[in-house]
DSSP file (Angstrom, degrees, kcal/mol; ACC not computed):
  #  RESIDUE AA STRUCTURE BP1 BP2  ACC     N-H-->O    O-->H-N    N-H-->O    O-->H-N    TCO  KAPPA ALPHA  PHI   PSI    X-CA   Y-CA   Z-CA
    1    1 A X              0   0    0      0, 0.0     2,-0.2     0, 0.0     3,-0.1   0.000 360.0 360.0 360.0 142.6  186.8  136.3   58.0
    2    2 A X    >>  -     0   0    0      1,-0.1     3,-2.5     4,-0.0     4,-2.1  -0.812 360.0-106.1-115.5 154.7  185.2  136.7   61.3
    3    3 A X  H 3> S+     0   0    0     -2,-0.2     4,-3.1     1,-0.2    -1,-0.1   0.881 120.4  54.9 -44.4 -47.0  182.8  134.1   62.9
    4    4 A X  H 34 S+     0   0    0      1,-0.2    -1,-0.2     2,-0.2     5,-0.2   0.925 110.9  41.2 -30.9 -45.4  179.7  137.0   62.1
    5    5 A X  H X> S+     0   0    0     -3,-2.5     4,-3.5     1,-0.2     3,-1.7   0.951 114.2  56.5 -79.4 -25.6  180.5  137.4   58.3
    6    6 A X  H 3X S+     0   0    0     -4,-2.1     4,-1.4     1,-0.3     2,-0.3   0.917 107.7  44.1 -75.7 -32.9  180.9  133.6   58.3
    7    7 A X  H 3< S+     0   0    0     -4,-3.1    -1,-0.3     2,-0.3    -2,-0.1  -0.236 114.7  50.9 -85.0  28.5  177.3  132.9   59.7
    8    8 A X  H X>>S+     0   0    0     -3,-1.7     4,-3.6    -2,-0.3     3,-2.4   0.158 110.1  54.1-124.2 -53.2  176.0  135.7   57.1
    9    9 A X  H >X5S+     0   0    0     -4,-3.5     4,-1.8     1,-0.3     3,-0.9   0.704 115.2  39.1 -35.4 -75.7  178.0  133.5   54.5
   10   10 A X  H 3X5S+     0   0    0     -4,-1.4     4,-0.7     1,-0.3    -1,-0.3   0.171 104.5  58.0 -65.6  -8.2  176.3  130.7   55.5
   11   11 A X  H <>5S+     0   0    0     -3,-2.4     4,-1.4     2,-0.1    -1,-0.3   0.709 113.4  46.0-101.4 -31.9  173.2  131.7   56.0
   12   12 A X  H XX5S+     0   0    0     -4,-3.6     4,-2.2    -3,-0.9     3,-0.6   0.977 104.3  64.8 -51.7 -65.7  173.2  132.9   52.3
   13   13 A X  H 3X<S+     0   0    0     -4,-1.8     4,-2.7    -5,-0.6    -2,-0.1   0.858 104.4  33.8 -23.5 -61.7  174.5  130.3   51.4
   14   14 A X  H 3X S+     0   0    0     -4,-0.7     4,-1.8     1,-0.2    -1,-0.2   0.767 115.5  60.7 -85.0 -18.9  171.8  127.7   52.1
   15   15 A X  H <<>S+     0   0    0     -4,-1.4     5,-4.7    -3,-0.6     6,-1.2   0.752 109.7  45.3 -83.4 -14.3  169.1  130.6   51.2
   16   16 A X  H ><5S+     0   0    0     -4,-2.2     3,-2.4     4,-0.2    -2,-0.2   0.878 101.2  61.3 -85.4 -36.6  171.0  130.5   47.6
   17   17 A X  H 3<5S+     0   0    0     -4,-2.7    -2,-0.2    -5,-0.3    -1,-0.2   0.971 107.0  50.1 -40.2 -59.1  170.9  126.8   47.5
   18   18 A X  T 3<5S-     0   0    0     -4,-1.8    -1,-0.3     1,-0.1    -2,-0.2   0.355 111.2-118.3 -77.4  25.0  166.8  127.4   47.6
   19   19 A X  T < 5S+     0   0    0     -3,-2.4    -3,-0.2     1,-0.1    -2,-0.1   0.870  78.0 130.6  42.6  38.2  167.0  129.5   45.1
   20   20 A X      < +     0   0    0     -5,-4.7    -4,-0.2    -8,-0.2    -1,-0.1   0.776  31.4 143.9-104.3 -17.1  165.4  132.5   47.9
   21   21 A X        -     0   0    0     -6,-1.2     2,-0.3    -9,-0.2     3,-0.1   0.406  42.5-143.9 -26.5 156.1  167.8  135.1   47.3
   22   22 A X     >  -     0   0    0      1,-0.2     4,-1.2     0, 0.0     5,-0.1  -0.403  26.3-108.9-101.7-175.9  167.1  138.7   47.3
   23   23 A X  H >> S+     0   0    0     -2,-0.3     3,-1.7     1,-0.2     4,-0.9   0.926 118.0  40.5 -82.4 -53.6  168.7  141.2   44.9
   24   24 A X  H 3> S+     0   0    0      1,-0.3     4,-1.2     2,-0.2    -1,-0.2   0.707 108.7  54.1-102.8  14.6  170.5  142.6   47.1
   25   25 A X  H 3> S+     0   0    0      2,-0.2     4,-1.1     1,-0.1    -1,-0.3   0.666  99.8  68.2 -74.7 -20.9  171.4  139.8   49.0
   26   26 A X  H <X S+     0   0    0     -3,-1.7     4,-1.2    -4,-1.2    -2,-0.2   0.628  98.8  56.2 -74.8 -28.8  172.8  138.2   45.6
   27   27 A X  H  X S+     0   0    0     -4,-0.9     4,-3.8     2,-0.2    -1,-0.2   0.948 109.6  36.5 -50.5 -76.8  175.2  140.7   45.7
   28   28 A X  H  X S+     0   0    0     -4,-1.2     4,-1.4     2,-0.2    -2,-0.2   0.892 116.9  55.1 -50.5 -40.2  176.7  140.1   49.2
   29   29 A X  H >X S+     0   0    0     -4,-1.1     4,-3.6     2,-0.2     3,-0.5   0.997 106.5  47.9 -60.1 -58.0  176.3  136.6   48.4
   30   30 A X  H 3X S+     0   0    0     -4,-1.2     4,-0.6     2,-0.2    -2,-0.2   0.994 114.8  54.7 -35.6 -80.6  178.6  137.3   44.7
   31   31 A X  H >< S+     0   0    0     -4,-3.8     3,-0.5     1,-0.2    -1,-0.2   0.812 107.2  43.6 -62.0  -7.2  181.2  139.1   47.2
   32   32 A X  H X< S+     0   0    0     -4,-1.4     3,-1.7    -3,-0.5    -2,-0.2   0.942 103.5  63.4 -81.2 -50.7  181.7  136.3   49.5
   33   33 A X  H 3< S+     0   0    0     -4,-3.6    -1,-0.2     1,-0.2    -2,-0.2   0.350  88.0  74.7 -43.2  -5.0  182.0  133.9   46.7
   34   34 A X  T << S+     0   0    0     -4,-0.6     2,-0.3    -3,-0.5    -1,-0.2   0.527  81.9  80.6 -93.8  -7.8  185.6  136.0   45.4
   35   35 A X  S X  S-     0   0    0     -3,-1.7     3,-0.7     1,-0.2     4,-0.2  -0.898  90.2-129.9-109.4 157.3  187.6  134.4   48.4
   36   36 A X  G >> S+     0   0    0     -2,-0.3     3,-5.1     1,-0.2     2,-1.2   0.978  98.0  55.1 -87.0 -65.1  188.6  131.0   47.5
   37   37 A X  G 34 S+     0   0    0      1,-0.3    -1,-0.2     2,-0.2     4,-0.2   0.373 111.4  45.0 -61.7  12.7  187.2  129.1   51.2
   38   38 A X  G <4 S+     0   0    0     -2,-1.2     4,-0.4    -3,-0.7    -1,-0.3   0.359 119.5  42.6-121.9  -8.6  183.7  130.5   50.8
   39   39 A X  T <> S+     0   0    0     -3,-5.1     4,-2.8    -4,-0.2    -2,-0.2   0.890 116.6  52.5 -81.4 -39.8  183.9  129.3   46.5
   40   40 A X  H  X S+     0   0    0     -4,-0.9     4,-0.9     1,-0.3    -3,-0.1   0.816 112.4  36.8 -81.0 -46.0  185.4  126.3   47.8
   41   41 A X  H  > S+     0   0    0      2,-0.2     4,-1.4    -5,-0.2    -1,-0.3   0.704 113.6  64.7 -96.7 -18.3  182.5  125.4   50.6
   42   42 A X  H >> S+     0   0    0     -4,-0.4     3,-1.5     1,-0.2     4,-1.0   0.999 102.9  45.9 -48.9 -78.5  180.1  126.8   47.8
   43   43 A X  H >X S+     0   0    0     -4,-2.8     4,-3.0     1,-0.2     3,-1.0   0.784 112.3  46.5 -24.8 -51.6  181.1  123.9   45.6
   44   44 A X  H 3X S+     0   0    0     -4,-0.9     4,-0.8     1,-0.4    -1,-0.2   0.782 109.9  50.8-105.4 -19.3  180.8  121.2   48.0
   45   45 A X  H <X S+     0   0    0     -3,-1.5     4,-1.7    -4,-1.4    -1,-0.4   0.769 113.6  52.1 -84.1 -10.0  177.3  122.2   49.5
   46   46 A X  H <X S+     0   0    0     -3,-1.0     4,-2.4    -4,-1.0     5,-0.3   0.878 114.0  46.7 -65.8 -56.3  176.1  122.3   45.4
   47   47 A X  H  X S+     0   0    0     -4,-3.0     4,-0.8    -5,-0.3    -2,-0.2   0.718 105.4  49.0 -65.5 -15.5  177.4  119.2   45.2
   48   48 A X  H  X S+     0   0    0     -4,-0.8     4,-2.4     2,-0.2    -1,-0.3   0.766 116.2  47.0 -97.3 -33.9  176.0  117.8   48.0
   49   49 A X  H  X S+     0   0    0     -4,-1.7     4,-3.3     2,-0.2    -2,-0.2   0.974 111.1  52.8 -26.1 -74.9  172.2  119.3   46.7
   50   50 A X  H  X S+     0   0    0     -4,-2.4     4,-2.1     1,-0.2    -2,-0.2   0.849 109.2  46.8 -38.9 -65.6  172.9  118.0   43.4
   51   51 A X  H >X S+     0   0    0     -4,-0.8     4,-1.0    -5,-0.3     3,-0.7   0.916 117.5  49.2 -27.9 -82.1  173.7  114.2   45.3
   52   52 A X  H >< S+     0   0    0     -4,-2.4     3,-0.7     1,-0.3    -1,-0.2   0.789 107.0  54.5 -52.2 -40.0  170.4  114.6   47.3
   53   53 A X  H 3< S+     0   0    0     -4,-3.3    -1,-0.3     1,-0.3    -2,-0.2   0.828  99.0  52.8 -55.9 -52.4  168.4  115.5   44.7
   54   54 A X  H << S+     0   0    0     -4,-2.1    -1,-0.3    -3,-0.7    -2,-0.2   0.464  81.1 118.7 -69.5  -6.9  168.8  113.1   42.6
   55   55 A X    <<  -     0   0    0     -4,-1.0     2,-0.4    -3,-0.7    -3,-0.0  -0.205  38.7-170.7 -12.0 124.1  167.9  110.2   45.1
   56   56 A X        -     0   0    0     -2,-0.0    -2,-0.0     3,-0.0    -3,-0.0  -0.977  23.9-126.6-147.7 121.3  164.8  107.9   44.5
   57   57 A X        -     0   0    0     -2,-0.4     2,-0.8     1,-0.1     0, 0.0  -0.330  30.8-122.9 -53.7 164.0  163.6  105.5   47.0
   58   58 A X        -     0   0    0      0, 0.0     2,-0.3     0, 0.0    -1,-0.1  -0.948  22.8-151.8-110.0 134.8  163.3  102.0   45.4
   59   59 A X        -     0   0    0     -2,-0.8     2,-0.0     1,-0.0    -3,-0.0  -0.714  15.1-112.6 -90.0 159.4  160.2  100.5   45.5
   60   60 A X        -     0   0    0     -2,-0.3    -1,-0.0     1,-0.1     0, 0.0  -0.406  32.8 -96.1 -88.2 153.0  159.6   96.9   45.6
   61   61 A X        -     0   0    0      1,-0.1     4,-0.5    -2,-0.0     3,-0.4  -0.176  39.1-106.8 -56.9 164.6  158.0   94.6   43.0
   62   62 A X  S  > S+     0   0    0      1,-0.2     4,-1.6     2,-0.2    -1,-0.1   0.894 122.4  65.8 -48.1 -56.1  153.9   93.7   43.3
   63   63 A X  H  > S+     0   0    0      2,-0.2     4,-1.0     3,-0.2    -1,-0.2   0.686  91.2  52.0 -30.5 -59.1  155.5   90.5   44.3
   64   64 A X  H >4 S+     0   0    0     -3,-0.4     3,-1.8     2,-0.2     2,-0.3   0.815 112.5  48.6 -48.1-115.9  157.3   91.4   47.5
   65   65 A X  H 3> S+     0   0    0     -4,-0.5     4,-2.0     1,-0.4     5,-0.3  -0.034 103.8  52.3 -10.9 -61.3  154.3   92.8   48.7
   66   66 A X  H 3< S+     0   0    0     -4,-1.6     4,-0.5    -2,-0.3    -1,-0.4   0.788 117.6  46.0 -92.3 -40.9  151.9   89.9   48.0
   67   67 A X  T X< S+     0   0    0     -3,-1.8     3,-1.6    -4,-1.0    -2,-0.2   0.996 106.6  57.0 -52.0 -70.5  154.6   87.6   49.9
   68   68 A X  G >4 S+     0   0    0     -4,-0.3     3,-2.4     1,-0.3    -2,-0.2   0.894 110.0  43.0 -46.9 -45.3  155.0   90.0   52.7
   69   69 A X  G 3< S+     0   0    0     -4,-2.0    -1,-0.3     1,-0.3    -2,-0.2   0.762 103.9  61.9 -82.8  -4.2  151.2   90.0   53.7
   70   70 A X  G <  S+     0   0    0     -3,-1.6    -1,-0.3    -4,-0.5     2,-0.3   0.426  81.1 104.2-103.8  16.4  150.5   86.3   53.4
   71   71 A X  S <> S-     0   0    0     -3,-2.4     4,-1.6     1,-0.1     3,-0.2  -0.916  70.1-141.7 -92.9 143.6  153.1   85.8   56.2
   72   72 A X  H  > S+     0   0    0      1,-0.3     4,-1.3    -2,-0.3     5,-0.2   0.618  98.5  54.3-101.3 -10.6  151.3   85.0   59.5
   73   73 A X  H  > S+     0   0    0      2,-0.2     4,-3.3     3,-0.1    -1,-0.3   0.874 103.6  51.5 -88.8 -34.4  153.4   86.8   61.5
   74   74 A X  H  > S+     0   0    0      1,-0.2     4,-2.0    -3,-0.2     5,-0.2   0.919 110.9  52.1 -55.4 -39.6  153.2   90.3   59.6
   75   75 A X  H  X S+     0   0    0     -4,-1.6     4,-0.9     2,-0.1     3,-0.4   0.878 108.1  51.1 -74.4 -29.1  149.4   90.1   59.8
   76   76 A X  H  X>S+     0   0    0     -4,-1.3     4,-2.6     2,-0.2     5,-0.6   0.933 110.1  51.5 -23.6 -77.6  149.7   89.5   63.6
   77   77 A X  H  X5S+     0   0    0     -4,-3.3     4,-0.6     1,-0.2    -2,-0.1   0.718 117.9  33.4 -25.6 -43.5  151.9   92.5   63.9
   78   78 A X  H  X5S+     0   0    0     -4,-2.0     4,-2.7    -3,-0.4    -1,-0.2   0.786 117.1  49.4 -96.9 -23.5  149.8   94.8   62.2
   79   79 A X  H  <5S+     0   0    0     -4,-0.9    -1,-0.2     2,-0.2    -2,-0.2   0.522 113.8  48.4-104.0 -15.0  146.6   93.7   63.0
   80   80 A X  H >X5S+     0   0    0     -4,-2.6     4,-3.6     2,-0.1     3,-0.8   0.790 113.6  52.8 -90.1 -38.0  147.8   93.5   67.2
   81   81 A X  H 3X<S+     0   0    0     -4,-0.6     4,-2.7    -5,-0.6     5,-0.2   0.983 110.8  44.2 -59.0 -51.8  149.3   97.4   66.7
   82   82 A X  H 3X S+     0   0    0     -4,-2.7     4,-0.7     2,-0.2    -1,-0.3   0.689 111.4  51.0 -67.5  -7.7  146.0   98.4   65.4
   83   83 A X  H X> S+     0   0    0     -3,-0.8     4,-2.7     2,-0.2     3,-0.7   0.875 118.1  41.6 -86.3 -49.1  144.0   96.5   68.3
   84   84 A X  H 3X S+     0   0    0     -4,-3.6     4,-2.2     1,-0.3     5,-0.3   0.948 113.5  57.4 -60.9 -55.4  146.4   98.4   71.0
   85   85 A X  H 3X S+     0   0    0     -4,-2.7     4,-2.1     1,-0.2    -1,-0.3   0.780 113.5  36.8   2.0 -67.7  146.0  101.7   68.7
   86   86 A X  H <X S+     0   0    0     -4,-0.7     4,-3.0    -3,-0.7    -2,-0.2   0.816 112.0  59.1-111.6 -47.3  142.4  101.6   69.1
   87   87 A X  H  X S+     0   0    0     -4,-2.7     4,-2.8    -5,-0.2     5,-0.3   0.983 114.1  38.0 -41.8 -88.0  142.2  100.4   72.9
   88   88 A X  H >X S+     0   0    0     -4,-2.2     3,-2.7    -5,-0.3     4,-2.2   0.884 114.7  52.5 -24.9 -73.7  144.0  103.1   74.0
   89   89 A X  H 3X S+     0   0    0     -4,-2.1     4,-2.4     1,-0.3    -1,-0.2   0.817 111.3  45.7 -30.6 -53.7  142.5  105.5   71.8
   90   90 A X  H 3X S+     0   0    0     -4,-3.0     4,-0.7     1,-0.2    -1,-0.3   0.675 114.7  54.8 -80.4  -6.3  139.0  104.5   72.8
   91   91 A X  H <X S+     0   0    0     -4,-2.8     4,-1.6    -3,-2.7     5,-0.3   0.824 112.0  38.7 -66.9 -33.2  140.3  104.6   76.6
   92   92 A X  H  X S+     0   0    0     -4,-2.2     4,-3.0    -5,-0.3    -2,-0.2   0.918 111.6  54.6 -58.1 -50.5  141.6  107.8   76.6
   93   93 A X  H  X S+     0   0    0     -4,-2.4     4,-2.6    -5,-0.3    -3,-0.1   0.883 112.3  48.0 -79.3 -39.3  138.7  109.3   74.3
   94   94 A X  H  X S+     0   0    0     -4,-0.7     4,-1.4     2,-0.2     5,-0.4   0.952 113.3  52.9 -67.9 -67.9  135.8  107.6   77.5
   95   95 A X  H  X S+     0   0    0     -4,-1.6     4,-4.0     1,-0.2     5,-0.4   0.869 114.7  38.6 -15.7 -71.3  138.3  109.4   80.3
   96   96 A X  H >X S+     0   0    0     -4,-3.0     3,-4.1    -5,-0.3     4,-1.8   0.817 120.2  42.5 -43.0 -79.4  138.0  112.6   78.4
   97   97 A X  H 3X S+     0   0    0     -4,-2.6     4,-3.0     1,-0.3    -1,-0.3   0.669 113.5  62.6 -74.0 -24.1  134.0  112.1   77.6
   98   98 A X  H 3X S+     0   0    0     -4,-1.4     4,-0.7     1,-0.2    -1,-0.3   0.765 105.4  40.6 -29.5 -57.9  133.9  110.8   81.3
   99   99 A X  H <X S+     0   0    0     -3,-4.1     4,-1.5    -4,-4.0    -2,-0.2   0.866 114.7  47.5-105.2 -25.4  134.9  113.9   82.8
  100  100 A X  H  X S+     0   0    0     -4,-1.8     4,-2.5    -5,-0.4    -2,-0.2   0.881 108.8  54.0 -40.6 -42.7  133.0  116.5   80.7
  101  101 A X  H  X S+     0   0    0     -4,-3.0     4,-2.4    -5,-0.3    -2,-0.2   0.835 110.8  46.5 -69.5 -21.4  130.1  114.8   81.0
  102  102 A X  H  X S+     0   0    0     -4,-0.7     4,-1.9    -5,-0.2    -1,-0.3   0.937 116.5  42.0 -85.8 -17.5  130.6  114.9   84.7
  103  103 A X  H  < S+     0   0    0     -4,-1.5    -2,-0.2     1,-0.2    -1,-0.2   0.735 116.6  54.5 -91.3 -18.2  131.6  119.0   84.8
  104  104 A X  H >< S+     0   0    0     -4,-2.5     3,-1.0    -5,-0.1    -1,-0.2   0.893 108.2  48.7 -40.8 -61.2  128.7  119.2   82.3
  105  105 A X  H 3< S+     0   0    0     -4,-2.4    -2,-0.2     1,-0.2    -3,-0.1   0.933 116.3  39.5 -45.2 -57.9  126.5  117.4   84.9
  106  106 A X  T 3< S+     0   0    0     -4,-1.9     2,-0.9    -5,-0.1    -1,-0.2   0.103  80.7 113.2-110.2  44.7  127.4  119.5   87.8
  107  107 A X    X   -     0   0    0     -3,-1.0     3,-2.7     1,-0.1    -1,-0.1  -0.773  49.6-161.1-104.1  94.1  127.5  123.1   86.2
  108  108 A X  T 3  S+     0   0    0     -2,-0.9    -1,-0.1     1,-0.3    -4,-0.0   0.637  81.7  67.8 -48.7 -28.6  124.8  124.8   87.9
  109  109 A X  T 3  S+     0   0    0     -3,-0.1    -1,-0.3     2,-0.1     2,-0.1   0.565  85.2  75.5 -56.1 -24.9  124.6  127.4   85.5
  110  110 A X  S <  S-     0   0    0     -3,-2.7     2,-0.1    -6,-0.2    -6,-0.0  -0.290  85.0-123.6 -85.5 172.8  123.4  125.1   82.4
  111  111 A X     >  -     0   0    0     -2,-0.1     4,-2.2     1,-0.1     5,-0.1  -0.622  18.2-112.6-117.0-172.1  119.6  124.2   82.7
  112  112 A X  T  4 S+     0   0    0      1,-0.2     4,-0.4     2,-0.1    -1,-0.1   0.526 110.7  68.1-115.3  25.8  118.6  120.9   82.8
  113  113 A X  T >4 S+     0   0    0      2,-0.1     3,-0.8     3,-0.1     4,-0.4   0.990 107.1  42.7 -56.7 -72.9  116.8  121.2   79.5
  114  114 A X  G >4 S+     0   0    0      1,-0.3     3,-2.8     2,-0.2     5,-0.5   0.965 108.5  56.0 -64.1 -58.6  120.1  121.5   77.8
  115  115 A X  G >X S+     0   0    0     -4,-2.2     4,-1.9     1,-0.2     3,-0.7   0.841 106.6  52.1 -61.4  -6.4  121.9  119.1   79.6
  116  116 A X  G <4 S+     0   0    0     -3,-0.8    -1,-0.2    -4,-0.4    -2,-0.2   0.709 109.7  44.7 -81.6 -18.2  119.6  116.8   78.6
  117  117 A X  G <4 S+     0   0    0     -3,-2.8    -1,-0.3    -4,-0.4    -2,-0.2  -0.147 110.4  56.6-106.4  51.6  119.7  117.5   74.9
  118  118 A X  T <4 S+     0   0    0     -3,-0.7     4,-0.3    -4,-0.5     5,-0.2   0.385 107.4  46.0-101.8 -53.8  123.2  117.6   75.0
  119  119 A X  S  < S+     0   0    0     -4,-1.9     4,-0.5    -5,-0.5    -2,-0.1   0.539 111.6  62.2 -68.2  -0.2  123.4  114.0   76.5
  120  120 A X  S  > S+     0   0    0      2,-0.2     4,-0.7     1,-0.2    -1,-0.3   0.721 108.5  32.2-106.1 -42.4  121.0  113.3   74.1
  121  121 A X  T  4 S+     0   0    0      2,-0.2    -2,-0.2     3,-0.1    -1,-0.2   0.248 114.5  53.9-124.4  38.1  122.8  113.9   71.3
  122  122 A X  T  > S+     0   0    0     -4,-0.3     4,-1.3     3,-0.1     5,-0.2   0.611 109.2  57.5 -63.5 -68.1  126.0  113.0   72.3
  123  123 A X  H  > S+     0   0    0     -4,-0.5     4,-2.9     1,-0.3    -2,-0.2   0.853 110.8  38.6 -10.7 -64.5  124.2  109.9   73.1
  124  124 A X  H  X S+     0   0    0     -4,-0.7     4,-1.9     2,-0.2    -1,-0.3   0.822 112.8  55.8 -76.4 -30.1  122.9  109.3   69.5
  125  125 A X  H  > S+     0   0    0     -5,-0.2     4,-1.3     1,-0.2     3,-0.4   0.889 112.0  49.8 -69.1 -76.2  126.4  110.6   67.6
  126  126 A X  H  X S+     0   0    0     -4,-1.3     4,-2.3     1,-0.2    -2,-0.2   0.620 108.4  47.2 -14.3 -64.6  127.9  108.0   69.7
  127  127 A X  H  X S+     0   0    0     -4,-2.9     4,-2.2    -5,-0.2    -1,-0.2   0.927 113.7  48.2 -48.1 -55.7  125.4  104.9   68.9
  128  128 A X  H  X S+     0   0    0     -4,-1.9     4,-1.7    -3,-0.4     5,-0.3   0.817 108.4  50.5 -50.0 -42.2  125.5  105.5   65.1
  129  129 A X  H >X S+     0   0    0     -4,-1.3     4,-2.4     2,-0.3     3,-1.1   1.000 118.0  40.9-103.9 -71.0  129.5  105.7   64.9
  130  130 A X  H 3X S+     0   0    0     -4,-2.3     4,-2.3     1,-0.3    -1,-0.2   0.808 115.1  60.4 -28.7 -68.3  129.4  102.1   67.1
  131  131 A X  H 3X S+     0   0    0     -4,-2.2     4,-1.3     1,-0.3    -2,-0.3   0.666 116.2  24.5 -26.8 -59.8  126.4  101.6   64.5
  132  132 A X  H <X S+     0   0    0     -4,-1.7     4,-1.4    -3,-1.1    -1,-0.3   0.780 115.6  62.3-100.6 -15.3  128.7  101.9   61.2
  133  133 A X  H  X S+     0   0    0     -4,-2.4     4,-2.2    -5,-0.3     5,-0.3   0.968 108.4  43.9 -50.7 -54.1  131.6  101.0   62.8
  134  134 A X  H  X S+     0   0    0     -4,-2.3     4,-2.7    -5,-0.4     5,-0.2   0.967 114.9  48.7 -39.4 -82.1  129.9   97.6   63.4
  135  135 A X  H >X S+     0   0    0     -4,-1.3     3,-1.7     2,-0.2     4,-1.1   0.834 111.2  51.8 -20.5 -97.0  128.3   97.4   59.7
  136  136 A X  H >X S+     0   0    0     -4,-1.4     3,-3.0     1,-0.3     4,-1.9   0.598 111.1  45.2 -36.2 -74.1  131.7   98.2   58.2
  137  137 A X  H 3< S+     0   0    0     -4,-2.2    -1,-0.3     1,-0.4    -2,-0.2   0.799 115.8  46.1 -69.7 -41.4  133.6   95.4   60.2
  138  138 A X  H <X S+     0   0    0     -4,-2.7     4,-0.6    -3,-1.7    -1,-0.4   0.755 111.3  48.5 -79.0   0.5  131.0   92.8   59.5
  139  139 A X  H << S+     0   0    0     -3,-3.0    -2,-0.2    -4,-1.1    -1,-0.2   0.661 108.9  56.1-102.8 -11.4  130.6   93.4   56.0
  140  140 A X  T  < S+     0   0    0     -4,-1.9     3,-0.3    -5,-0.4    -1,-0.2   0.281 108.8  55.4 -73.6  -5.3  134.8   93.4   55.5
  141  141 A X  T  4 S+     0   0    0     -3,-0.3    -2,-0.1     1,-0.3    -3,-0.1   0.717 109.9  34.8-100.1 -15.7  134.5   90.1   57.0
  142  142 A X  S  < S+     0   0    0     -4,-0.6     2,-0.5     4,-0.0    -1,-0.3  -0.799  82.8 129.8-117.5  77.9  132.0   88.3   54.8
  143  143 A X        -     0   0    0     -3,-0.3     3,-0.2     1,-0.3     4,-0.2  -0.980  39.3-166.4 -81.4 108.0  133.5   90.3   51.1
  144  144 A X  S    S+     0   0    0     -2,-0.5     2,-0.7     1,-0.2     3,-0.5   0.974  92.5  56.1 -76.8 -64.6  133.9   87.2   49.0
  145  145 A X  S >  S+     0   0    0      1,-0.2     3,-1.8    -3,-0.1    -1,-0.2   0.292  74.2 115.7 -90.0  12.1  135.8   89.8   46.9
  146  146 A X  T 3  S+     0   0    0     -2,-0.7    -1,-0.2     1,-0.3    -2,-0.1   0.580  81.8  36.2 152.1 -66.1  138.0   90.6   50.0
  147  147 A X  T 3  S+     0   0    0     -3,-0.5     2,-0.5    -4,-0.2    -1,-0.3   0.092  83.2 117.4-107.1  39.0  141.1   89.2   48.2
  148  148 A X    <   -     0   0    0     -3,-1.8     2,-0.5    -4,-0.1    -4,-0.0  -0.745  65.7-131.9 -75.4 119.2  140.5   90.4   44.7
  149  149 A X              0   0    0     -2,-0.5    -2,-0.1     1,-0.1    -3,-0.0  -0.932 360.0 360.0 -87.0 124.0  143.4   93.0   43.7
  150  150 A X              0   0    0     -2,-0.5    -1,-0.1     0, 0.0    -2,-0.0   0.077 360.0 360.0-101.5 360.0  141.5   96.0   42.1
């Protein structure tokens, strides 16, 4: 078999595996399958499907869980990733609004009508999203039902 027909085998192959055959590709596929090292490597990629397929992550009891978060160090972890997360993020995101607002500013072509309702309601989108961002965080801080499991 020369490397070509073997990289047609194979490329059947894995398209039979997905069940994508064509008709008349089932065909070529059928005559490759009569010499024994292309039944042989047929088998062992079936087998290996079959293997994957049936694979289940395990998930952990309620239990684990309710341990894991009441350790002081896990809540650190996540709760420092998400501060760094969100520091960047909101550095990046001022850069960016930083330098639009300045190529906004000094585009002579805009009037200064616009740019002024532009900054204006940039301006305002901005305050509200601080505005329920705020809300949200202080009212997640005083939830007496906070640690209630739903």
């Amino acid at each position: 078999m020369t490397e070509m027909e073997r990289d047609r085998f194979r490329m059947l192959m894995m398209k039979a595996l997905d069940g994508e055959l064509a008709g008349s590709e089932h065909s070529e596929f059928e005559n490759f399958l009569r010499t024994s090292e292309c039944a042989e490597e047929w088998a062992q990629f079936r087998k290996v499907k079959e293997a994957t397929m049936s694979l289940k992550f395990a998930t952990p009891a309620p239990e684990v869980w309710d341990t894991y978060w009441t350790s002081v160090y896990n809540r650190l972890e996540r709760g420092l990733a998400w501060l760094l997360l969100a520091l960047g993020a909101a550095t990046l995101f001022a850069w960016g609004a930083l330098l639009a607002a300045e190529a906004l500013w000094n585009d002579s072509g805009v009037p200064l009508l616009m740019k002024i309702a532009i900054f204006s309601v940039a301006g305002g989108f901005f305050l509200l999203l601080f505005s329920v961002i705020r809300e949200r965080w202080f009212t997640s801080r005083h939830d007496k039902y906070n640690e209630v499991i739903r």
